[in-house]
PDB file of N, CA, C and O in Angstrom:
ATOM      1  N   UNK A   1      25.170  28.750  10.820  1.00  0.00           N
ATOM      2  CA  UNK A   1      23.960  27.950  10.864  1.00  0.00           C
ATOM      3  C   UNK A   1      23.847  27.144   9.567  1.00  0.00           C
ATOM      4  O   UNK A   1      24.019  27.774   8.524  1.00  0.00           O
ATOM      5  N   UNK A   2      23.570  25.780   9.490  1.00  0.00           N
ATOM      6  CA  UNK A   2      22.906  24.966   8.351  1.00  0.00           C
ATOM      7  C   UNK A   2      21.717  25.018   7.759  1.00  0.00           C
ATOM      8  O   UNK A   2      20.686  25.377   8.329  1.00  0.00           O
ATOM      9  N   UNK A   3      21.780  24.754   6.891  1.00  0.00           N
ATOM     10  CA  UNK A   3      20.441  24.548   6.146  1.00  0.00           C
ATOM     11  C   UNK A   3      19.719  23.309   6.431  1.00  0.00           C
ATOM     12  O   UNK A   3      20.297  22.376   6.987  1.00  0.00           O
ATOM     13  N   UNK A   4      18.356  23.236   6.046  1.00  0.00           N
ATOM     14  CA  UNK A   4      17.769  21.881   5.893  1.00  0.00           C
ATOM     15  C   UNK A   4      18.678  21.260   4.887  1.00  0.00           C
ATOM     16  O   UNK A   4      19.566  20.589   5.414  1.00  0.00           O
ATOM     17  N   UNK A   5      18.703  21.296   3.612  1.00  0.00           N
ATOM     18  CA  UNK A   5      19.774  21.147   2.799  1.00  0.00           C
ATOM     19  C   UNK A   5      20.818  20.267   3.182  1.00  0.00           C
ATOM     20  O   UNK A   5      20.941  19.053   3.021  1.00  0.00           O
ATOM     21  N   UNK A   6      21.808  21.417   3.912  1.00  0.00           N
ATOM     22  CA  UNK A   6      22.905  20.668   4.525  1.00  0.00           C
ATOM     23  C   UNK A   6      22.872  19.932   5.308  1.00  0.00           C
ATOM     24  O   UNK A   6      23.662  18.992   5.216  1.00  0.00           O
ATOM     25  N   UNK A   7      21.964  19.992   6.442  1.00  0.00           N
ATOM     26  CA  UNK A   7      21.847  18.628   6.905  1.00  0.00           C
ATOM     27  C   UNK A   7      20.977  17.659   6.797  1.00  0.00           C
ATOM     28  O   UNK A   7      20.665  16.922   7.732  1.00  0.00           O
ATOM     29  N   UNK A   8      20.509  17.591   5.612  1.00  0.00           N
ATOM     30  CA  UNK A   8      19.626  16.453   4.942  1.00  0.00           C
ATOM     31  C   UNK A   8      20.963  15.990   3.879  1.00  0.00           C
ATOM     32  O   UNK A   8      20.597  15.327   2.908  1.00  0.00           O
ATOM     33  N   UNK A   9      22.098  16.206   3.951  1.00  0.00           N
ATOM     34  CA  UNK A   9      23.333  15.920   2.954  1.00  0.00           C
ATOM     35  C   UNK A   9      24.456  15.734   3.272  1.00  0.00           C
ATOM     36  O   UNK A   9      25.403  15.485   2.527  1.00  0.00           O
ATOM     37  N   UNK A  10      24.448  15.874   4.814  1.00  0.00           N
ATOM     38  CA  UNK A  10      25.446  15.129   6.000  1.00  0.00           C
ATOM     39  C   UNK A  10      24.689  13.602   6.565  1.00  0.00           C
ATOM     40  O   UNK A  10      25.259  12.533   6.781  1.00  0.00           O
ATOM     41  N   UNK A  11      23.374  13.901   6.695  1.00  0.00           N
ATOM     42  CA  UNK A  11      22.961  12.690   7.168  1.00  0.00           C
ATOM     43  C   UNK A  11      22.934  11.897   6.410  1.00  0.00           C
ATOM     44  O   UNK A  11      23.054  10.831   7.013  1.00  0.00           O
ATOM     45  N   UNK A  12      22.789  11.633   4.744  1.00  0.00           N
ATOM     46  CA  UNK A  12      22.979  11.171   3.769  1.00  0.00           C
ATOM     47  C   UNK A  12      24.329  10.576   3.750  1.00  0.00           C
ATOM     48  O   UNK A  12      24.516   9.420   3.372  1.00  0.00           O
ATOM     49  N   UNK A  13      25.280  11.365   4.158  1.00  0.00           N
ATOM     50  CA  UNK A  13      26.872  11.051   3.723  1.00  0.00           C
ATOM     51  C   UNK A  13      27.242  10.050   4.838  1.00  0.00           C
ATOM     52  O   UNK A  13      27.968   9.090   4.581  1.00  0.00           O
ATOM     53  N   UNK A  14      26.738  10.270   6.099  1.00  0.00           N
ATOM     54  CA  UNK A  14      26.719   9.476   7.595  1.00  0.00           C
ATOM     55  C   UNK A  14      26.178   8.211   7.178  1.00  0.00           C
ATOM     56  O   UNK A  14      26.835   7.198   7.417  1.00  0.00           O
ATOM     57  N   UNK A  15      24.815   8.106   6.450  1.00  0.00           N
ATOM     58  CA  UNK A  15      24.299   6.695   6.133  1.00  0.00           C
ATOM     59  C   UNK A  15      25.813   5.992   5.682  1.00  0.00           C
ATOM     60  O   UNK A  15      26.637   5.275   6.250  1.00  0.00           O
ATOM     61  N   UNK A  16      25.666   6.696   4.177  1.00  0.00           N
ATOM     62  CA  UNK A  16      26.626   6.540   3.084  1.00  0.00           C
ATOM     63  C   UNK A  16      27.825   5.343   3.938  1.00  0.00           C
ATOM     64  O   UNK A  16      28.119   4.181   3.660  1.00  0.00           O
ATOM     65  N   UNK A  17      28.261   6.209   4.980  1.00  0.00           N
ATOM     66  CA  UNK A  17      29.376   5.677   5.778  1.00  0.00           C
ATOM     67  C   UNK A  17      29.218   4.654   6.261  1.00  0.00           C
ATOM     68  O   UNK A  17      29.831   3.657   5.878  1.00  0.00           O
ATOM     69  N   UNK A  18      28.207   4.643   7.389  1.00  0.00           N
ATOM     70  CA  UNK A  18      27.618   3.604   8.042  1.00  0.00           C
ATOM     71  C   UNK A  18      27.632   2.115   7.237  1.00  0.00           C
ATOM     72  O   UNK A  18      28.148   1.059   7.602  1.00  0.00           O
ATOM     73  N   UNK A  19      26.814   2.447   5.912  1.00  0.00           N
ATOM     74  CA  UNK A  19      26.952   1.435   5.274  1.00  0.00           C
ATOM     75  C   UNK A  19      27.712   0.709   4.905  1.00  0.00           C
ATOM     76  O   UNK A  19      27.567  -0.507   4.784  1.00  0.00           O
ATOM     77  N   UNK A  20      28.893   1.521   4.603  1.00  0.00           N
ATOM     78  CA  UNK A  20      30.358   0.870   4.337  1.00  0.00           C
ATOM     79  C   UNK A  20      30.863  -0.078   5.175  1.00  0.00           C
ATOM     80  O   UNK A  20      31.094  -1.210   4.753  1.00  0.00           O
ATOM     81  N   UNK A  21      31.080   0.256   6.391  1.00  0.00           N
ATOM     82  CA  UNK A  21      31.475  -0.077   7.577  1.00  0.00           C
ATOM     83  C   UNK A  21      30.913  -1.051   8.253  1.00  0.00           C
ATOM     84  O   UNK A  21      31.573  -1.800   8.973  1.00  0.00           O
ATOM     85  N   UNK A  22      28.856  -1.203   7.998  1.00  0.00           N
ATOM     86  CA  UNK A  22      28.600  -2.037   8.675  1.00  0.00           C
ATOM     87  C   UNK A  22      28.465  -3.521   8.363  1.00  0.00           C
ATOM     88  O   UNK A  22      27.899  -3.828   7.313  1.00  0.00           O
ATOM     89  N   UNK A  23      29.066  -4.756   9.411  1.00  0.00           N
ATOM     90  CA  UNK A  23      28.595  -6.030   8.843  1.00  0.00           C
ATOM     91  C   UNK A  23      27.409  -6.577   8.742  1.00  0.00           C
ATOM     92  O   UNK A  23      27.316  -7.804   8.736  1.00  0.00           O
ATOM     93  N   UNK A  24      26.318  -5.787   8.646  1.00  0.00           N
ATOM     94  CA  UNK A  24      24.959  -6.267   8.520  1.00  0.00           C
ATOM     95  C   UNK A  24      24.222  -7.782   9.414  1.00  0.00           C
ATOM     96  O   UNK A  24      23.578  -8.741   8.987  1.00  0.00           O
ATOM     97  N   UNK A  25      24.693  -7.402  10.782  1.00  0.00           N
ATOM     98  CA  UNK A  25      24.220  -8.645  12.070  1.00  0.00           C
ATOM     99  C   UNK A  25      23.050  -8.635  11.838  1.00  0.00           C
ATOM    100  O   UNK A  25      22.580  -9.763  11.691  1.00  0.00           O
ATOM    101  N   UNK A  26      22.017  -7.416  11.692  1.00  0.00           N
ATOM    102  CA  UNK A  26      20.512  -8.169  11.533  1.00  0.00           C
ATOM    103  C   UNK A  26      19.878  -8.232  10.519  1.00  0.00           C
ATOM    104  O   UNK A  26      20.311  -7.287   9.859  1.00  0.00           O
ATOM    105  N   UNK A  27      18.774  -8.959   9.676  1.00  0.00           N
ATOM    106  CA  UNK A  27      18.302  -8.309   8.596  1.00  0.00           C
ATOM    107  C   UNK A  27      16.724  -8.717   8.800  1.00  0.00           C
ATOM    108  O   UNK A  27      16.257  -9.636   9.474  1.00  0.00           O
ATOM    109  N   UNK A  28      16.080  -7.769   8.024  1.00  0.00           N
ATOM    110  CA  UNK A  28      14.688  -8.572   7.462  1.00  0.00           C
ATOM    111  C   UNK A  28      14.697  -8.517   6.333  1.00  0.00           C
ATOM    112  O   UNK A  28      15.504  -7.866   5.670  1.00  0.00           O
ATOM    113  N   UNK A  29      13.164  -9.669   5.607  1.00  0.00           N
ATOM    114  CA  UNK A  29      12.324  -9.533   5.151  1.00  0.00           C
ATOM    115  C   UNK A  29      11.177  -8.506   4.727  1.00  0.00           C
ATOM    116  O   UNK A  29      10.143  -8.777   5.337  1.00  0.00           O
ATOM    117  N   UNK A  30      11.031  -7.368   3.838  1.00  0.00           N
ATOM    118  CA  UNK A  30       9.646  -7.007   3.572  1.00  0.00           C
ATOM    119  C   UNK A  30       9.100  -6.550   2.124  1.00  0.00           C
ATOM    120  O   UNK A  30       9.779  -6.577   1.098  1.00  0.00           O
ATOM    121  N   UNK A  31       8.054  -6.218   2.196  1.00  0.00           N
ATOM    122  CA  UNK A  31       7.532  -6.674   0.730  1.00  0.00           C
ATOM    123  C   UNK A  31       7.760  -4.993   0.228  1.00  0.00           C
ATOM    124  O   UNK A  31       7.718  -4.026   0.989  1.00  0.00           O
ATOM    125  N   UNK A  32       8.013  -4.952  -1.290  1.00  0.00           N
ATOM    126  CA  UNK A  32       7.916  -3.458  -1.162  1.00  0.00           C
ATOM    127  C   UNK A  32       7.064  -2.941  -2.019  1.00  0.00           C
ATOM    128  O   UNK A  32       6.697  -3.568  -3.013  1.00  0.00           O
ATOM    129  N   UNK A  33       6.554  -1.457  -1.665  1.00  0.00           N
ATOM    130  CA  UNK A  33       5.349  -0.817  -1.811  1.00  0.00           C
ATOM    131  C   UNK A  33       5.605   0.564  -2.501  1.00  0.00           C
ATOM    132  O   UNK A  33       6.472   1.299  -2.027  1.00  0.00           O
ATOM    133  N   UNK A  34       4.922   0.929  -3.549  1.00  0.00           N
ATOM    134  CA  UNK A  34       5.354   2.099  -4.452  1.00  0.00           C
ATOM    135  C   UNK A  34       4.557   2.592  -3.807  1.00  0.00           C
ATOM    136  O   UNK A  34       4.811   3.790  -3.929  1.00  0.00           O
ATOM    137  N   UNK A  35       3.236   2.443  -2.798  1.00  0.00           N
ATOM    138  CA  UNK A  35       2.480   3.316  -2.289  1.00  0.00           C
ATOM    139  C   UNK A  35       1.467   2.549  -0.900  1.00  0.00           C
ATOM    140  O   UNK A  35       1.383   1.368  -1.237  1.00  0.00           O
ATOM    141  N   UNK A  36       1.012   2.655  -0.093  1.00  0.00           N
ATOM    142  CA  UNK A  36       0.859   2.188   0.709  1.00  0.00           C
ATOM    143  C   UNK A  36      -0.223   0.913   0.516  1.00  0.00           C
ATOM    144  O   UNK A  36      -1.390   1.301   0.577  1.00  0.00           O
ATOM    145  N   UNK A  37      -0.105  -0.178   0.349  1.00  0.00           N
ATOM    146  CA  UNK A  37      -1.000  -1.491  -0.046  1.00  0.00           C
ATOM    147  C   UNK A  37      -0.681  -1.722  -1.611  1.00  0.00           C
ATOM    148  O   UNK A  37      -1.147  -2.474  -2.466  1.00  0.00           O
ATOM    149  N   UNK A  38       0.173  -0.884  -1.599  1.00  0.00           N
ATOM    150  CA  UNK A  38       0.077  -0.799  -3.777  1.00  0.00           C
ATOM    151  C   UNK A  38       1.914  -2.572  -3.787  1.00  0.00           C
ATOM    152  O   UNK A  38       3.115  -2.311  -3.856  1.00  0.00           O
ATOM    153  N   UNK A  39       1.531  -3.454  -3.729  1.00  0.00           N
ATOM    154  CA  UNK A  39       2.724  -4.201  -3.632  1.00  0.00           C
ATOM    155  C   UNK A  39       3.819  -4.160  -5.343  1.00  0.00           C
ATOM    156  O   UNK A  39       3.338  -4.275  -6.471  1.00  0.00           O
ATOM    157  N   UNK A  40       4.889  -4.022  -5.105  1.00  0.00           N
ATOM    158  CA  UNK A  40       5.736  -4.319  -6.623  1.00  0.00           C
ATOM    159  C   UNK A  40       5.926  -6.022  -6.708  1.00  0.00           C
ATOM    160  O   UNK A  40       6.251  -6.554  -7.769  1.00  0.00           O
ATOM    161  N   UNK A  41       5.730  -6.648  -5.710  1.00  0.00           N
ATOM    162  CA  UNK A  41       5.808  -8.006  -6.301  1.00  0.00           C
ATOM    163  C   UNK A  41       7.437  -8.518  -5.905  1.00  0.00           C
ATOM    164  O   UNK A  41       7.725  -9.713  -5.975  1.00  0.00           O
ATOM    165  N   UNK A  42       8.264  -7.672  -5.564  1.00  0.00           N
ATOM    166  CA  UNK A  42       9.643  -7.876  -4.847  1.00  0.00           C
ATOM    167  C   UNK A  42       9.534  -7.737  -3.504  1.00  0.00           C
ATOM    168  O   UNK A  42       8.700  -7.078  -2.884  1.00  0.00           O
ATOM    169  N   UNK A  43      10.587  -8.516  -3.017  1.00  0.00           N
ATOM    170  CA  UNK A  43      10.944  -8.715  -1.138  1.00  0.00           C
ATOM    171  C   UNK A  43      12.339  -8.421  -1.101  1.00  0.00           C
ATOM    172  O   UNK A  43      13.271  -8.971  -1.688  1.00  0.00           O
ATOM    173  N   UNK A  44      12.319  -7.391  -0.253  1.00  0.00           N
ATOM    174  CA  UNK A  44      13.899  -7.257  -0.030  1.00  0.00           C
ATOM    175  C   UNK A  44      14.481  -7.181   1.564  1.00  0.00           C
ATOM    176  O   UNK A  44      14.011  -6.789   2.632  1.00  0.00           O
ATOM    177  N   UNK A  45      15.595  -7.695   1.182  1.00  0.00           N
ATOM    178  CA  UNK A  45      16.141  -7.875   2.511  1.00  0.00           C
ATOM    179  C   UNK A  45      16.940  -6.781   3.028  1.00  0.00           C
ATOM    180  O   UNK A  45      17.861  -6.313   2.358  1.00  0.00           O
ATOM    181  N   UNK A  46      16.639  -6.342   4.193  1.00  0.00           N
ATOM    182  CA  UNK A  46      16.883  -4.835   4.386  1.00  0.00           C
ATOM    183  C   UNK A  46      18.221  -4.989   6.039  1.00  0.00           C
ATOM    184  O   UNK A  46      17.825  -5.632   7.012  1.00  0.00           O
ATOM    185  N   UNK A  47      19.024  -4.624   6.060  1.00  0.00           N
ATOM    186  CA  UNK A  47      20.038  -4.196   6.908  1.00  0.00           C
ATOM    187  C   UNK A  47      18.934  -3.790   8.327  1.00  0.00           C
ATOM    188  O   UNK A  47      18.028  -3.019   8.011  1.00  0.00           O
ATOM    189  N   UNK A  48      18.946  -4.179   9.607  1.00  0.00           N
ATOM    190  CA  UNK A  48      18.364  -3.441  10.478  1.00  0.00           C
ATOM    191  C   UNK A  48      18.948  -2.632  11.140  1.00  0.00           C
ATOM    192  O   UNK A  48      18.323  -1.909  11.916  1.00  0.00           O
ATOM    193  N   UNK A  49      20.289  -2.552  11.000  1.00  0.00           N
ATOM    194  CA  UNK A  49      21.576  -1.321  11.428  1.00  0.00           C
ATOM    195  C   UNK A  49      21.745  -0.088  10.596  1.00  0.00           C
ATOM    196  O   UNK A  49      21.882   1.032  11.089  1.00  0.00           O
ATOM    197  N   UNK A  50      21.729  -0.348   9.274  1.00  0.00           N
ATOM    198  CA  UNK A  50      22.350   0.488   8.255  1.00  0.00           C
ATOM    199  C   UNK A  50      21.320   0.665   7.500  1.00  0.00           C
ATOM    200  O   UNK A  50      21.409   1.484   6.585  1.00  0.00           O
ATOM    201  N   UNK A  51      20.019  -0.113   7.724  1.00  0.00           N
ATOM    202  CA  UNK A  51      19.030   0.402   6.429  1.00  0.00           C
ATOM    203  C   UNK A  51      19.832   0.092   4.895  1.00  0.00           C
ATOM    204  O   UNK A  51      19.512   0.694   3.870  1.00  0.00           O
ATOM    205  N   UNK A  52      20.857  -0.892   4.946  1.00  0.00           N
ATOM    206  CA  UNK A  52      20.645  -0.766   3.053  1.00  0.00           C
ATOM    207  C   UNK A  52      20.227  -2.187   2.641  1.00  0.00           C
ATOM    208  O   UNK A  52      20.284  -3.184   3.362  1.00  0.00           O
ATOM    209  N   UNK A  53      19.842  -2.131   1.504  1.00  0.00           N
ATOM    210  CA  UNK A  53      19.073  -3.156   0.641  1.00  0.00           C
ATOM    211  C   UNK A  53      20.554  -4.425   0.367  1.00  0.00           C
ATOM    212  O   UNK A  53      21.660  -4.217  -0.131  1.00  0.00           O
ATOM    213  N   UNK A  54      20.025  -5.552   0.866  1.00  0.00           N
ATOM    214  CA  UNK A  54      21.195  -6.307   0.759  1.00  0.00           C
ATOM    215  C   UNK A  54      20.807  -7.564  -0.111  1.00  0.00           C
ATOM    216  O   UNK A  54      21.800  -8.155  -0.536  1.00  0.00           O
ATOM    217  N   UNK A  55      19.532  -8.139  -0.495  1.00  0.00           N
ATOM    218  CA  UNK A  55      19.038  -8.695  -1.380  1.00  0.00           C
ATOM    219  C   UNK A  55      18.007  -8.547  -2.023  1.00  0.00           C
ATOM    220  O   UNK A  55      17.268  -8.119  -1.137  1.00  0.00           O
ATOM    221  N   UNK A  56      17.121  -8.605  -3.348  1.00  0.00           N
ATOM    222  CA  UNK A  56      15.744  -8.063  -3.803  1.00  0.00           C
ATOM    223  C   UNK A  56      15.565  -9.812  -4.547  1.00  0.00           C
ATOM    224  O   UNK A  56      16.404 -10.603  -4.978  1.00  0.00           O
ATOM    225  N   UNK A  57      14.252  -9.865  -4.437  1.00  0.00           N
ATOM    226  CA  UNK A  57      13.903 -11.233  -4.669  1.00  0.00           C
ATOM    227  C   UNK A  57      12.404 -11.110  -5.983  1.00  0.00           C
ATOM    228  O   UNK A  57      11.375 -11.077  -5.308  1.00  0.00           O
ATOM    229  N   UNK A  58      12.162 -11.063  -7.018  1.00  0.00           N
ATOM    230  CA  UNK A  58      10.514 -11.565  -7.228  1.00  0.00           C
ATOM    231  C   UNK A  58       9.483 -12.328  -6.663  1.00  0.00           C
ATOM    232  O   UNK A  58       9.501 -13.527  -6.941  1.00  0.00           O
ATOM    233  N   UNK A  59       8.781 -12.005  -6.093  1.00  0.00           N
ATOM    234  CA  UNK A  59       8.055 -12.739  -5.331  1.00  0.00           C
ATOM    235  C   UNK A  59       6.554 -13.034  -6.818  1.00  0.00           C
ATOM    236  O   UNK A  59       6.115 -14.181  -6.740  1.00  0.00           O
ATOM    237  N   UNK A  60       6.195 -12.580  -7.428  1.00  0.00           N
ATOM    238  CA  UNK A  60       5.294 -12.742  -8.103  1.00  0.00           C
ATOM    239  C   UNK A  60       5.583 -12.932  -9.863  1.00  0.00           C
ATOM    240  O   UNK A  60       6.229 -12.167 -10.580  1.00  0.00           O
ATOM    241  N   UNK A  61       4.946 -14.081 -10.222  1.00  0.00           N
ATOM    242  CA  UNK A  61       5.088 -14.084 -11.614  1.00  0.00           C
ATOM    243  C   UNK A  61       5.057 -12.960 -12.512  1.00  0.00           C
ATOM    244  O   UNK A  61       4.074 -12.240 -12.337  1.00  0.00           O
ATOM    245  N   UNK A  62       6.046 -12.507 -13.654  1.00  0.00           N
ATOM    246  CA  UNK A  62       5.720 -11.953 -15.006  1.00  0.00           C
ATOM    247  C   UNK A  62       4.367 -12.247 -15.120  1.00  0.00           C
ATOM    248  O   UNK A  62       3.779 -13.325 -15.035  1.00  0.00           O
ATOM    249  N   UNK A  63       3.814 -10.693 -15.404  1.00  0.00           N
ATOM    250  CA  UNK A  63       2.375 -10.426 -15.994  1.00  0.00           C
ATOM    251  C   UNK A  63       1.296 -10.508 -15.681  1.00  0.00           C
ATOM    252  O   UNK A  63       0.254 -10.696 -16.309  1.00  0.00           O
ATOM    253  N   UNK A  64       1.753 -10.226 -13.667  1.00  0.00           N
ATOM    254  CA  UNK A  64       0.510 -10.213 -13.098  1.00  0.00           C
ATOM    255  C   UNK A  64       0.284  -8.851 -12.899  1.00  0.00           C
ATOM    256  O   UNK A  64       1.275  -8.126 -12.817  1.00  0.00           O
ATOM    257  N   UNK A  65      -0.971  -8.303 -12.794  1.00  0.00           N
ATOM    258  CA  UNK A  65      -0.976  -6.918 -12.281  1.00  0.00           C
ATOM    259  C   UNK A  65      -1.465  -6.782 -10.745  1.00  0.00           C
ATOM    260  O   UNK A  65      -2.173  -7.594 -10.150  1.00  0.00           O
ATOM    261  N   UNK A  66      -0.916  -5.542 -10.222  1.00  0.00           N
ATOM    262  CA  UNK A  66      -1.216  -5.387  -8.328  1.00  0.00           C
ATOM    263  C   UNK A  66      -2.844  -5.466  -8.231  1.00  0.00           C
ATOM    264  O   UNK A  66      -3.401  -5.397  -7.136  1.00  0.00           O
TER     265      UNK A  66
END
């Protein structure tokens, strides 16, 4: 039998893979959030296959606060 553990560290390694492998056919846009409405002021473009981060953008000037 596995652990939560272990398979929270196979599915990790499966992303891991996925990512390698995939050519990233879809992507979005979204804004990202250290907490829910809390914005960092970056947009990143996110894989809709593989989930990985394939561009990060500033969307908001130096020295504004959220």
């Amino acid at each position: 039998m596995m652990t939560a553990k272990e398979i929270r560290e196979k599915a990790d390694k499966d992303v891991e893979e996925l990512q390698k492998i995939c050519n990233h056919p879809e992507s979005l846009w979204t804004e990202e959030c250290w907490a829910p409405g809390h914005f960092t002021g970056r947009s990143l473009k996110i894989c809709k296959i593989c989930e990985k981060m394939l561009l990060e953008t500033n969307t908001r000037s130096e020295g504004l606060a959220c």
